[in-house]
Backbone bond lengths (Angstrom), bond angles and torsions (degrees), N, CA, C in turn:
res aa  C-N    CA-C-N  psi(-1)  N-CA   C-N-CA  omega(-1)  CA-C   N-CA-C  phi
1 X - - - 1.453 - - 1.534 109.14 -
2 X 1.065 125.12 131.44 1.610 151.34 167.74 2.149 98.29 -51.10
3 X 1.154 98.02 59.91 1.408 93.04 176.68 1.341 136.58 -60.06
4 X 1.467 93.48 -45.07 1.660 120.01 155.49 1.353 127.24 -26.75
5 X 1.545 110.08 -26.39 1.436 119.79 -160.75 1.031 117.79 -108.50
6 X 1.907 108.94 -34.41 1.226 125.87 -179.88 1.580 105.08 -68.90
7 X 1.557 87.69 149.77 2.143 104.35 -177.66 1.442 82.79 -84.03
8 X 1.897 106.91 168.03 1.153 123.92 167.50 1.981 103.01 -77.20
9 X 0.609 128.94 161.27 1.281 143.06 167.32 1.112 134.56 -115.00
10 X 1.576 136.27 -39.34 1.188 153.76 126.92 1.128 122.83 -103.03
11 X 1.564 110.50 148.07 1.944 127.93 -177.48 1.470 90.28 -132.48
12 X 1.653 86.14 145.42 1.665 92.86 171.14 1.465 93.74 -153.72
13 X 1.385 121.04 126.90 1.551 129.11 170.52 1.892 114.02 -115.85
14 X 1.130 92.34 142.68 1.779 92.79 -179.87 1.658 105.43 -167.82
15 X 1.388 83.34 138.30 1.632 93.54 -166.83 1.850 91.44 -110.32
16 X 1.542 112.05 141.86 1.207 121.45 179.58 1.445 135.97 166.74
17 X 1.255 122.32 146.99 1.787 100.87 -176.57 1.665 121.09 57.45
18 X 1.421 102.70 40.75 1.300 148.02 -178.40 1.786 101.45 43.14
19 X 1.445 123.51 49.91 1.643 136.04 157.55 1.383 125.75 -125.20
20 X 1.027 107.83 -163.90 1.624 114.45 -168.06 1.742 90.71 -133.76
21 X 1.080 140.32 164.13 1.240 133.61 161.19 1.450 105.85 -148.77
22 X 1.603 153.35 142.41 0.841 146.49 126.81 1.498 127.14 -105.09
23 X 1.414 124.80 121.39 1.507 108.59 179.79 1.978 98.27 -128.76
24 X 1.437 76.86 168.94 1.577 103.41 -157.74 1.511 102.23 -134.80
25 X 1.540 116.50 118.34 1.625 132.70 177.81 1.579 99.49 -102.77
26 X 1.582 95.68 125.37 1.825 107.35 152.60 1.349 101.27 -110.90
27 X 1.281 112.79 143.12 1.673 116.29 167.40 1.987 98.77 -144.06
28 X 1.612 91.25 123.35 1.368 96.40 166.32 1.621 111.75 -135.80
29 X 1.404 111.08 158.43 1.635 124.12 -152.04 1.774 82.52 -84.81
30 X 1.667 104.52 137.87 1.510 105.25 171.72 1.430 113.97 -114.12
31 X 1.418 118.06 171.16 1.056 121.71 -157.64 1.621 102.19 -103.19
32 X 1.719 132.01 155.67 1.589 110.90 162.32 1.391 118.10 -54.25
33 X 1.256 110.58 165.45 1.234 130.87 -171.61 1.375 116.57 82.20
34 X 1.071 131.34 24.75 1.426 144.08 -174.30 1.576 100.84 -66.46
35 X 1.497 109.50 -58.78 1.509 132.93 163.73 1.538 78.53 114.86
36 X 1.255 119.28 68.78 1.725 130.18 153.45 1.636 96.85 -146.39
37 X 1.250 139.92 85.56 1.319 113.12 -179.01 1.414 133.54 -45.48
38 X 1.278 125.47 -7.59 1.670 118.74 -165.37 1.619 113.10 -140.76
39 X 1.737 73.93 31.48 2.303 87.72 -163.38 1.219 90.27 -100.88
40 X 1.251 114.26 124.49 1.746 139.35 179.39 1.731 100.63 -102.61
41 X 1.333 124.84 -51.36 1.508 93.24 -175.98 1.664 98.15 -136.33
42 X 1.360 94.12 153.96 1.678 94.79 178.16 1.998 94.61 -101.47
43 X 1.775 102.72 160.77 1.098 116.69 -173.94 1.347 111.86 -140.40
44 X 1.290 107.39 157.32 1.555 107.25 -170.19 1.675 88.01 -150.68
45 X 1.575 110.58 127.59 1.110 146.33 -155.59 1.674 98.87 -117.31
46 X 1.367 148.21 121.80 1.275 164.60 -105.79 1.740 104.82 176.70
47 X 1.130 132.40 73.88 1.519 102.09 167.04 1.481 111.98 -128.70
48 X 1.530 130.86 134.17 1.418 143.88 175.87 1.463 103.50 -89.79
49 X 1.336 102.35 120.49 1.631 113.11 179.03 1.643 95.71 -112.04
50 X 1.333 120.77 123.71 1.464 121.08 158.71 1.640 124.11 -124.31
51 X 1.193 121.78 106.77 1.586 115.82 178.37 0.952 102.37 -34.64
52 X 1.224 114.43 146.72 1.620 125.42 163.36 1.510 116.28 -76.63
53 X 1.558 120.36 -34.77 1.662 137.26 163.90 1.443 104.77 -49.86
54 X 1.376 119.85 -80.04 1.275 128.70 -176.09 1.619 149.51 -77.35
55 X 1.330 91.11 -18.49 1.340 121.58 175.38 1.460 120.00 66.76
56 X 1.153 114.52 13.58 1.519 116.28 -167.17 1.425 103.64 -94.13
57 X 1.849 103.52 119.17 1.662 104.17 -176.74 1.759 123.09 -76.74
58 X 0.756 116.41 113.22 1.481 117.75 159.65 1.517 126.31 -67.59
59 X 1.402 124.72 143.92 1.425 104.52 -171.69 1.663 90.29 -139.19
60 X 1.616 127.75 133.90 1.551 123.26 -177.14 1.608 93.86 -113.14
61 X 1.379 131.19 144.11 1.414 114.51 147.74 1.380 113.39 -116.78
62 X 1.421 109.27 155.74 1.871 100.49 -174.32 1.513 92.26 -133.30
63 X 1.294 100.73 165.12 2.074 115.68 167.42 1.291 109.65 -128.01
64 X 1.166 116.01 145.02 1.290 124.25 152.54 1.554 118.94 -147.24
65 X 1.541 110.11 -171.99 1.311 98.12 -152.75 2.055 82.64 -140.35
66 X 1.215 111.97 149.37 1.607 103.54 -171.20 1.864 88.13 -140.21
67 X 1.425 99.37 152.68 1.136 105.83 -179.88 1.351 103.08 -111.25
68 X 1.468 127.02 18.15 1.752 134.13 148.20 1.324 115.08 -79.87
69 X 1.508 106.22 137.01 1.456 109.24 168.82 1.424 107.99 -80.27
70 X 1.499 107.04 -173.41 1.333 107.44 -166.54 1.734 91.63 -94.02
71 X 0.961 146.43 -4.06 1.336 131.70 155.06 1.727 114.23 -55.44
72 X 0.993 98.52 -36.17 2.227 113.96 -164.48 1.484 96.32 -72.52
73 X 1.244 129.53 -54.75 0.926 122.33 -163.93 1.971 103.08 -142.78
74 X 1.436 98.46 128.36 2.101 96.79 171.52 1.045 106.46 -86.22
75 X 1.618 111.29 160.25 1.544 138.04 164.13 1.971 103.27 -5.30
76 X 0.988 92.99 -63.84 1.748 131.98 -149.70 1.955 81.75 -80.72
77 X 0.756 124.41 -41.45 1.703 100.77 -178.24 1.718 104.54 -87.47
78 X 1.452 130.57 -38.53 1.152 128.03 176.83 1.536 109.43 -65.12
79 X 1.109 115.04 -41.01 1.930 99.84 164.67 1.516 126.03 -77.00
80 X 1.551 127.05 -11.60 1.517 111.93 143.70 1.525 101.69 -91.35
81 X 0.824 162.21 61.34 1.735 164.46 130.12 1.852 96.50 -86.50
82 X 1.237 95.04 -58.99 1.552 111.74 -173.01 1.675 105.22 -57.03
83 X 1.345 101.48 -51.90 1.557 96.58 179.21 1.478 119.21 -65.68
84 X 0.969 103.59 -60.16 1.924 126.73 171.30 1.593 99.18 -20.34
85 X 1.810 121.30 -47.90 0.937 123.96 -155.17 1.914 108.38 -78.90
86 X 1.312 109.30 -24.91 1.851 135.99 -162.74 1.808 72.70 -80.48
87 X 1.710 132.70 -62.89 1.163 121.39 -149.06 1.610 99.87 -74.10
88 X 1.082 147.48 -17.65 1.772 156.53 136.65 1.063 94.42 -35.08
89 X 1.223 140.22 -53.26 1.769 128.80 -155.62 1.867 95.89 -88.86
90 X 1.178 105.75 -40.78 1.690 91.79 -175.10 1.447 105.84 -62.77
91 X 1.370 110.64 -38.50 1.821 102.80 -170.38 1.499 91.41 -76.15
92 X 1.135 157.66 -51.26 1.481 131.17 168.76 1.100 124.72 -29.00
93 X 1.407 128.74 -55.22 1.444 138.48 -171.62 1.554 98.25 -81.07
94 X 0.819 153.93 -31.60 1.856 136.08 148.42 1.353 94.32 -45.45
95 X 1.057 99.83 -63.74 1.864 84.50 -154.58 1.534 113.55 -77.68
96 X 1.142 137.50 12.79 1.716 158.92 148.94 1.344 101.62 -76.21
97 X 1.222 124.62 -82.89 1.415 145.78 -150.48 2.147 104.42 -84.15
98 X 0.978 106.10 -44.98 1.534 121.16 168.20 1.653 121.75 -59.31
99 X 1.255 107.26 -66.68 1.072 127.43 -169.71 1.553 114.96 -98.10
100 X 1.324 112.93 -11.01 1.629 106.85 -163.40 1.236 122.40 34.76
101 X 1.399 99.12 64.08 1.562 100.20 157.88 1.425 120.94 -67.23
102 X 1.396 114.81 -64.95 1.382 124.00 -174.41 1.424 116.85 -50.30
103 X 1.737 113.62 -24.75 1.234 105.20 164.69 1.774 136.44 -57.52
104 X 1.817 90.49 -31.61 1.313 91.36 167.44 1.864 130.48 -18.34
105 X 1.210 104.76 110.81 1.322 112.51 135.33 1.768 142.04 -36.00
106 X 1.045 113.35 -35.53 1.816 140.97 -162.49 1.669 79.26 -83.61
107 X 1.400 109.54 120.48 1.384 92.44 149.26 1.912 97.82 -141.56
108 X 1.438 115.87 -51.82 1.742 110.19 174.72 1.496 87.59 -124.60
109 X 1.338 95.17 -161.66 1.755 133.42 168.18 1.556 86.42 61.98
110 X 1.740 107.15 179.90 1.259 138.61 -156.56 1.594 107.30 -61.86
111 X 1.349 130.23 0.85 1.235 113.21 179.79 1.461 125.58 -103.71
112 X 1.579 111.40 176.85 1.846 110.81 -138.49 1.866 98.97 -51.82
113 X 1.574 98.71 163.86 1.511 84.69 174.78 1.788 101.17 -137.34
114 X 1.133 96.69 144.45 1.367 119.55 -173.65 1.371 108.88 -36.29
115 X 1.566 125.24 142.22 1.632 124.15 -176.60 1.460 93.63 -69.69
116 X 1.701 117.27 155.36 1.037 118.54 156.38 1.023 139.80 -79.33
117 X 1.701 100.77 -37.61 1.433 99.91 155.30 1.590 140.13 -79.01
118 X 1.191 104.88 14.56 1.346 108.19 164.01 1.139 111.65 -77.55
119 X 1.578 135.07 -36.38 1.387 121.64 -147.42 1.941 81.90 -102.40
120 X 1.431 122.19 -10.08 1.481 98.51 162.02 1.345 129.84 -80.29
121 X 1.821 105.38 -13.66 1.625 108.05 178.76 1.431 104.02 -74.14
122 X 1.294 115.52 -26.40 1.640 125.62 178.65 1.859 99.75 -56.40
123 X 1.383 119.23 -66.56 1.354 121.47 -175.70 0.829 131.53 -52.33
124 X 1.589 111.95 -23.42 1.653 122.41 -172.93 1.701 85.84 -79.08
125 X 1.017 123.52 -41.21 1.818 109.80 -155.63 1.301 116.46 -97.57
């Protein structure tokens, strides 16, 4: 994709959790043969992370590919979709990396099984 060419479409800045962040969405409509059959627009994901302590910028870029046209969904909903999706991955990784879930042992047959409401007091916090 001609990235170079494409305008930004959505900006989103937020300062927090002691950084700076700015990110920047391109989305352009693709053509078949992409080799996704039902992928309508490709995306390019932009975000500048800078400590606020140190100042040293980081820069990530990501792609993806959406099978919404740009009528279904704007600029501006596919970059909180995109984000929405990073805040799913952090509450996994607490609860992987935190809690050792995945370490579990327990997986079928007759032995003890995990409270349920434990793993919702876990989610709430």
């Amino acid at each position: 994709m001609p990235w170079q060419r494409i305008p930004v479409a959505a900006r989103q800045h937020n300062r927090g959790h002691g950084r700076q962040e700015h990110r920047t969405l391109k989305a352009a409509a693709v053509a078949a043969g992409l080799g996704f059959p039902h992928a309508a627009q490709a995306i390019c994901l932009t975000r500048q992370i800078r400590p606020l302590d140190d100042g040293k910028r980081r820069t990530a870029t990501v792609y993806a590919i959406t099978s919404l046209d740009a009528h279904q969904a704007t600029p501006a909903q596919l970059a909180a979709w995109i984000r929405g999706h990073w805040q799913i991955e952090a509450l996994h990784h607490t609860r992987d990396v935190g809690y050792g879930e995945d370490a579990s042992q327990i997986r079928t047959g007759s032995g003890p099984r995990p409270c349920p409401l434990c793993a919702t007091w876990r989610s709430a916090s």
